[in-house]
matplotlib code that plots the C-alpha trace (Angstrom):
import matplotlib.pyplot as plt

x = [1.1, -1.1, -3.8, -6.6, -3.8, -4.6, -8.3, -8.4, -5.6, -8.3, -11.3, -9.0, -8.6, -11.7, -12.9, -10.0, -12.1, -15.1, -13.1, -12.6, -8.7, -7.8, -7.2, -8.1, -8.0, -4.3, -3.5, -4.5, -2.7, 0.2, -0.6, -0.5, 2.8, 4.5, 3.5, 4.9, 8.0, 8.7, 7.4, 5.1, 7.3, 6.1, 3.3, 5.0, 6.5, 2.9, 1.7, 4.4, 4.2, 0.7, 0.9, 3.7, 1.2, -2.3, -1.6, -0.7, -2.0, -0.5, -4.1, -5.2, -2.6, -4.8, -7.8, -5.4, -3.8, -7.4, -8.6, -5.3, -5.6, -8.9, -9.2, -5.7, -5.6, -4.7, -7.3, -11.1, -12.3, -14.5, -16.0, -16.5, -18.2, -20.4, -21.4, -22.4, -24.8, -26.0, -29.1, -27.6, -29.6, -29.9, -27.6, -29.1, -26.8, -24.9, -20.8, -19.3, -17.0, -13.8, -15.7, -12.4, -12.9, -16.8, -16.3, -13.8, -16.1, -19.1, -16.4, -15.7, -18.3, -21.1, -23.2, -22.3, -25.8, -27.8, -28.6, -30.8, -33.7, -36.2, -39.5, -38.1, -40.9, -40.5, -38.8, -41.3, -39.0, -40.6, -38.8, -39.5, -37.9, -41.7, -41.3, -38.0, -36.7, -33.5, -32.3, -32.5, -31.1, -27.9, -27.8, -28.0, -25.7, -21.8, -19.0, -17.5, -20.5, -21.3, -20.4, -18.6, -21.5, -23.1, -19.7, -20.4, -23.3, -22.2, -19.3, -22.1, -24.1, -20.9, -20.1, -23.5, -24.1, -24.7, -21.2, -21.5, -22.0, -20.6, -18.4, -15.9, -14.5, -11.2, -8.5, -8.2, -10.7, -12.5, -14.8, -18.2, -20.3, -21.0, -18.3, -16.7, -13.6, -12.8, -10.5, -9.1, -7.0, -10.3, -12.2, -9.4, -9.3, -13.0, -12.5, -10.3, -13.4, -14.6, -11.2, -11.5, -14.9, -16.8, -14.7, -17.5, -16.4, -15.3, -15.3, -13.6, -14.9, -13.7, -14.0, -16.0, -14.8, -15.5, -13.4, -10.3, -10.1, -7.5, -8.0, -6.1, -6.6, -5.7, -5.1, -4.0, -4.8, -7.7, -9.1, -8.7, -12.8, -13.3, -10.6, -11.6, -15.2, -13.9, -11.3, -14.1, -15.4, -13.1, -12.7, -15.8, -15.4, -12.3, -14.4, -15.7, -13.5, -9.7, -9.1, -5.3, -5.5, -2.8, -2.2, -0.9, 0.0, 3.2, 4.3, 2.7, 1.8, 0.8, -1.4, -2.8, -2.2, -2.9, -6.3, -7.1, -7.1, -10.8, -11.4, -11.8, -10.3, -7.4, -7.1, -7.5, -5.3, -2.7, -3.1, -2.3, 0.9, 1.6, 1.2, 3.5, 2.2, -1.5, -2.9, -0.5, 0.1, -0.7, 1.6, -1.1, 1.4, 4.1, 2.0, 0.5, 4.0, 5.2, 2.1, 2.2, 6.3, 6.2, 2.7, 0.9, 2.6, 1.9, -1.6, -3.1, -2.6, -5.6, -7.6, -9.1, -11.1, -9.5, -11.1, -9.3, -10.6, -9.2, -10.4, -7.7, -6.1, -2.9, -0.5, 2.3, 0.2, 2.4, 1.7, 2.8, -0.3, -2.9, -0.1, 0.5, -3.7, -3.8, -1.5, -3.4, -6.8, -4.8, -3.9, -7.4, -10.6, -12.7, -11.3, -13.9, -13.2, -14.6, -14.6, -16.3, -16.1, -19.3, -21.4, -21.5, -23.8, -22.2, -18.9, -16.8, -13.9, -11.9, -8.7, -5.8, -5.4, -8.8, -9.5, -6.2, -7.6, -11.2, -10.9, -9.2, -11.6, -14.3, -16.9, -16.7, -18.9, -19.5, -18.1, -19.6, -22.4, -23.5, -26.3, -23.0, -21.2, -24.6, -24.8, -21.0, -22.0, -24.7, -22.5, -19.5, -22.7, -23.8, -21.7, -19.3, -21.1, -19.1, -18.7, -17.4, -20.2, -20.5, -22.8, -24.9, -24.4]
y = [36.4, 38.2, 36.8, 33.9, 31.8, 32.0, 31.8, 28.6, 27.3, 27.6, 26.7, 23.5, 23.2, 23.3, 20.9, 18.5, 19.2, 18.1, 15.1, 13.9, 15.7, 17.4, 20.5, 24.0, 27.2, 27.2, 25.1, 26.8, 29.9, 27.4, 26.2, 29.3, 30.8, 27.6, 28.5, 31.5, 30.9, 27.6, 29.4, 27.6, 26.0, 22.8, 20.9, 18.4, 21.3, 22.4, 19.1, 18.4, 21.8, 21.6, 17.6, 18.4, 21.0, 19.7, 15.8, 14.7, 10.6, 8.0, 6.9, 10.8, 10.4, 9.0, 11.4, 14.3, 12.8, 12.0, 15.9, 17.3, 15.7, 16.6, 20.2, 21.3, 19.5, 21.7, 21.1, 20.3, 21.8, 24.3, 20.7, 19.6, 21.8, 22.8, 18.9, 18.7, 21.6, 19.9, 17.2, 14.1, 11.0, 7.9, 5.3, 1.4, 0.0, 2.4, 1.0, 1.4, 3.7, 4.5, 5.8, 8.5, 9.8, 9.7, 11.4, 14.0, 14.7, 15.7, 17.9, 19.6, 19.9, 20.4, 23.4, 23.9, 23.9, 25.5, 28.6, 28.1, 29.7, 30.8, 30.5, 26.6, 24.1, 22.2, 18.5, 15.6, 12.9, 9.3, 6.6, 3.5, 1.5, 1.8, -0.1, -0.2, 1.8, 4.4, 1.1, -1.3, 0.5, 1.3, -2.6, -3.5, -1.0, -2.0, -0.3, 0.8, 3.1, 4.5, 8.6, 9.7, 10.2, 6.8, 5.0, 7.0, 5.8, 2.2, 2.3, 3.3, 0.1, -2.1, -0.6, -1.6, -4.8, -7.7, -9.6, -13.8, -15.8, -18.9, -21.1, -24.2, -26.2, -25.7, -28.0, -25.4, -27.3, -25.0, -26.0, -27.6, -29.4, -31.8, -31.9, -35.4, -34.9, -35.2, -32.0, -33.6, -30.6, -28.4, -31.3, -31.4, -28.1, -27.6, -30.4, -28.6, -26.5, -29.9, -31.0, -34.0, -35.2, -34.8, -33.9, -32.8, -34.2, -31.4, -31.8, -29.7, -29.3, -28.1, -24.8, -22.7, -19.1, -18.1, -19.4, -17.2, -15.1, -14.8, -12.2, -11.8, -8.4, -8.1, -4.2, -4.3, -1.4, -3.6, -4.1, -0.7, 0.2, -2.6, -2.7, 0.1, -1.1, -4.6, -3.3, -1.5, -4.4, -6.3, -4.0, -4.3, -8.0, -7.9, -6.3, -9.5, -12.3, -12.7, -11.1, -11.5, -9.5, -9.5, -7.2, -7.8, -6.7, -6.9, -8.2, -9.2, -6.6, -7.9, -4.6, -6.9, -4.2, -1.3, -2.7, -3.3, 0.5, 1.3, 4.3, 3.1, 5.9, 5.8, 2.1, 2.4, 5.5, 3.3, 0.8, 2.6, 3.7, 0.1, -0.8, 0.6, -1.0, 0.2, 0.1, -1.5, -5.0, -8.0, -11.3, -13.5, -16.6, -15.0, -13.3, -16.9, -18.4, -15.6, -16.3, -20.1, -19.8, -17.0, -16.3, -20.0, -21.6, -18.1, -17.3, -21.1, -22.9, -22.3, -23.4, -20.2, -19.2, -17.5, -15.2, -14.6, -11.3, -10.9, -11.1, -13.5, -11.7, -12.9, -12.0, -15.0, -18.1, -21.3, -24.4, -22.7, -20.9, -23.8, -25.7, -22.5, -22.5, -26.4, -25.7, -23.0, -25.3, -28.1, -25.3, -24.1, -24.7, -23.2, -21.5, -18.7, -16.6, -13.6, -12.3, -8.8, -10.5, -12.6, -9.4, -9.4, -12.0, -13.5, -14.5, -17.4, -18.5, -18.4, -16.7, -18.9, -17.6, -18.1, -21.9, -22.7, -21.4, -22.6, -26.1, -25.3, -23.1, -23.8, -21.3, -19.1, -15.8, -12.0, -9.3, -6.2, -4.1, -4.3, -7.4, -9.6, -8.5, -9.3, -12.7, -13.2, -12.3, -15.5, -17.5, -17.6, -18.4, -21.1, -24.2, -25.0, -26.8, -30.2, -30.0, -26.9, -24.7, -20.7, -18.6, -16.3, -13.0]
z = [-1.2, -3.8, -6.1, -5.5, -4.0, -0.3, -0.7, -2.7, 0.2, 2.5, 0.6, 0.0, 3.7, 5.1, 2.3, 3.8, 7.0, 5.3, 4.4, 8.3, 8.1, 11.4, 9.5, 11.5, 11.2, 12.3, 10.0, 7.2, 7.9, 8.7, 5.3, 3.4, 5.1, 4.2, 0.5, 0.5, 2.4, 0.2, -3.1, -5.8, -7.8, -9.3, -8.9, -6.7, -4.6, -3.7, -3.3, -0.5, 1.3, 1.6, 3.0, 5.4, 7.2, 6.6, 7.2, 10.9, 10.3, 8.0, 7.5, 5.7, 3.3, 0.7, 1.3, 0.9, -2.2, -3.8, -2.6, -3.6, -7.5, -8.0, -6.2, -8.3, -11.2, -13.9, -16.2, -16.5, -13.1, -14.6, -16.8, -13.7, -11.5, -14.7, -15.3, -11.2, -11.9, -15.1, -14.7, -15.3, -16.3, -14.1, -15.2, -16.0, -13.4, -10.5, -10.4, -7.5, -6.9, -4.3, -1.4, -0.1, -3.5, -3.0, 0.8, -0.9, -3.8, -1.3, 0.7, -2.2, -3.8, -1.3, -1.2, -5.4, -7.2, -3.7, -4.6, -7.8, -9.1, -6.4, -8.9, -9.8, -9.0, -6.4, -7.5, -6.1, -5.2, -4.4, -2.8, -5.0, -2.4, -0.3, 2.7, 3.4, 5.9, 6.3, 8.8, 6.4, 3.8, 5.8, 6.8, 3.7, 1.6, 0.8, 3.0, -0.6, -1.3, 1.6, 2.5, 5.4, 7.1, 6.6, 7.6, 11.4, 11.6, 10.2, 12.8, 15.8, 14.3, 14.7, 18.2, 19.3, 18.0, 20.4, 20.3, 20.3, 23.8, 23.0, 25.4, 24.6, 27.5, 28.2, 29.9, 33.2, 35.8, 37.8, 41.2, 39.8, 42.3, 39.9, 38.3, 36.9, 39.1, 42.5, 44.3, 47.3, 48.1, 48.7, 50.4, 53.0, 53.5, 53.9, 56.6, 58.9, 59.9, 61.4, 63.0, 60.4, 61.4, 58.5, 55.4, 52.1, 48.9, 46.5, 42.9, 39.8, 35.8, 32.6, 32.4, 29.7, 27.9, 24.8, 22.7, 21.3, 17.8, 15.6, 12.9, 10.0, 8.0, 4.2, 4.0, 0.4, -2.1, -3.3, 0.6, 1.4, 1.7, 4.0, 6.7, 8.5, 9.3, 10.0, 12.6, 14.0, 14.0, 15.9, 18.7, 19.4, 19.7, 21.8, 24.5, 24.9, 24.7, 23.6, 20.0, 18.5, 15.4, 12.4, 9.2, 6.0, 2.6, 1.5, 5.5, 8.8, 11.3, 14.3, 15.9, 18.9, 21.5, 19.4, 18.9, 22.6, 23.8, 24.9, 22.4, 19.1, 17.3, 19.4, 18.4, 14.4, 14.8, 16.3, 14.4, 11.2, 12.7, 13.5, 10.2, 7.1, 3.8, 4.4, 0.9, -0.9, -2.7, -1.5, -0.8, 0.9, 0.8, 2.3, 5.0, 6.3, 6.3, 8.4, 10.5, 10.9, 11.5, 14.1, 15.6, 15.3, 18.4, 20.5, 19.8, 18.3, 21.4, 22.8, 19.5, 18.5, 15.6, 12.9, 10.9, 7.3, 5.8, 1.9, -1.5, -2.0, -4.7, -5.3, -7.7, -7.7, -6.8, -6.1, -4.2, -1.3, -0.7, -0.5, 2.0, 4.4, 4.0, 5.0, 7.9, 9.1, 9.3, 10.7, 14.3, 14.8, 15.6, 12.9, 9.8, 8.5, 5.5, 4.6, 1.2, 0.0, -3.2, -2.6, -2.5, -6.8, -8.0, -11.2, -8.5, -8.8, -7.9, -11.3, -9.7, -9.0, -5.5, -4.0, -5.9, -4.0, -0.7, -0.5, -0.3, 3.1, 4.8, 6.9, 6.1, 2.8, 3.9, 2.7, 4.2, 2.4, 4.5, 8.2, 7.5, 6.9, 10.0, 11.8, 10.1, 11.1, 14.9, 14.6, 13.1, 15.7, 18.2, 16.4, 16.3, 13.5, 10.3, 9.4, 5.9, 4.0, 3.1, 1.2, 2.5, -0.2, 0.3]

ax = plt.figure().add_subplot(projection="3d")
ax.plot(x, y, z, "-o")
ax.set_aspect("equal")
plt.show()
């Protein structure tokens, strides 16, 4: 293969390594024999020969799409690169933006605008932030903005954060000395040490675990910066008490299992296997009646919390919805929603599908940054408020 062909291959691969892709050396020489054998044909031909070598995990798809558009596209690269070395002036108001194209941007970009003038003055930077601290800052920053780098360190913060230590009594009666009920089976046998003599009174109690979870995932197109962090999120809860978790988007995936292995990696990596319409639409309606037909009398019998995390953005909204929503309340204990929605200020709940859900939750909380997952952790340890309630983000 002659010309500049090979080189940008591999500049693009180690930038998809940059990215978080699982793309080595050997890969890349994979990479650029499968060019050459297949040919470069059209644009699409490139884009698959490339994928079929370089991508191993449903869940890289999208990086390699977003690194793939913007590292080829045919026109306005040179615009680019030249606008990154050009001062650019500090917006009124930073937007967000998609953080996988953020994290591919950096890979690709990184290290352009280095090697400057050695005789420039040195840039004085101060932090008008003043007392707050690279901690805080993290805590407080949404999961959509963060950089590849921050969202390791975000997922260490989740991993490490002190899980909820509440108990519920349950109907399983266990031996309590003073308990309110009297275990003549075990006072009998504890009499046979005294040939019937003297036979001590036994007693049983309720028992007390921490009450079950039930987590339902929105992995839509529109959800797709947030699920990660909140199934790292949840497999760090399951470590300490009983956590059934379900996905959906266009269906219900129920990726229980896949969620319980002990690395959490392996778990997410699983998990995306497990699921097919990662990043896609959303049928919020459909997915709860699927859930409340086939999973409620499974995992709900033990009157769990349920944890609902969407932006309740649903296309076709019908009466069905706030019924399937009502039903849901009516099988558990404690119906929390969690919407990154509530991070923006100026929210409201003008949409169709989320003023047909609220009236039925529980608790209508933020689910954005690492303070919210912390306020979530106190909230499951504090007892349940009695009257409906949102929580400011």
């Amino acid at each position: 293969m002659s010309g500049r062909l090979p080189d940008n291959i591999a500049y693009f691969g180690r930038a998809l390594r940059a990215a978080g892709l699982n793309v080595g050396p050997g890969r890349i020489v994979d990479a650029v024999k499968a060019v050459e054998a297949a040919g470069v044909g059209t644009r699409d031909d490139l884009y698959w020969t490339l994928h079929a070598v370089m991508v191993s995990r449903h869940e890289d798809s999208l990086v390699f799409d977003q690194a793939f558009r913007l590292f080829w596209r045919r026109r306005g690269h040179q615009e680019r690169l030249i606008a990154m070395l050009s001062p650019a002036a500090v917006p009124a108001r930073e937007e967000k933006r998609e953080s996988v194209m953020r994290r591919v941007e950096e890979a690709l970009f990184s290290g352009i605008g280095d090697a400057r003038k050695p005789d420039a003055p040195p840039r004085l930077e101060v932090d008008a932030r003043l007392l707050a601290s690279s901690d805080d800052i993290l805590r407080r920053k949404d999961f959509a903005q963060m950089s590849a780098a921050e969202l390791a360190q975000a997922r260490q913060r989740i991993a490490a954060l002190k899980m909820p230590d509440d108990r519920a009594r349950t109907r399983r009666l266990v031996r309590d000395p003073r308990g309110p009920r009297i275990d003549l089976r075990a006072a009998l046998r504890a009499g046979l040490a005294t040939g019937g003599d003297l036979v001590p009174l036994k007693r049983r109690g309720p028992d007390e675990k921490p009450p079950p979870v039930v987590a339902l995932v929105d992995i839509s197109g529109s959800m797709a910066d947030y699920s990660r962090p909140i199934l790292h999120f949840l497999h760090a809860l399951g470590a300490k008490r009983k956590v059934s978790t379900f996905l959906f988007g266009t269906r219900l995936t129920n990726v229980t299992r896949a969620l319980a292995r002990r690395d959490p990696d392996a778990a997410l990596a699983a998990v995306a296997q497990a699921a097919q319409d990662w990043s896609g639409g959303t049928r919020i309606a459909t997915s709860l009646r699927a859930f409340n037909k086939d999973w409620s009398r499974r995992v709900m019998a033990q009157n769990p919390v349920v944890l609902l995390f969407t932006d309740g953005l649903e296309r076709d909204v019908d009466a069905t919805l706030a019924a399937e929503m009502a039903r849901l309340k009516r099988s558990c204990r404690r119906l929390v929603w969690l919407n990154p929605l509530l991070s923006y200020d100026g929210f409201e709940p003008r949409a169709r599908g989320i003023a047909a859900m609220l009236p039925q939750v529980d608790e209508f909380r933020p689910v954005h940054d690492l303070k919210s997952l912390e306020d979530l952790v106190a909230a499951l340890a504090s007892a349940p408020p009695r009257t409906p309630r949102r929580t400011a983000a």
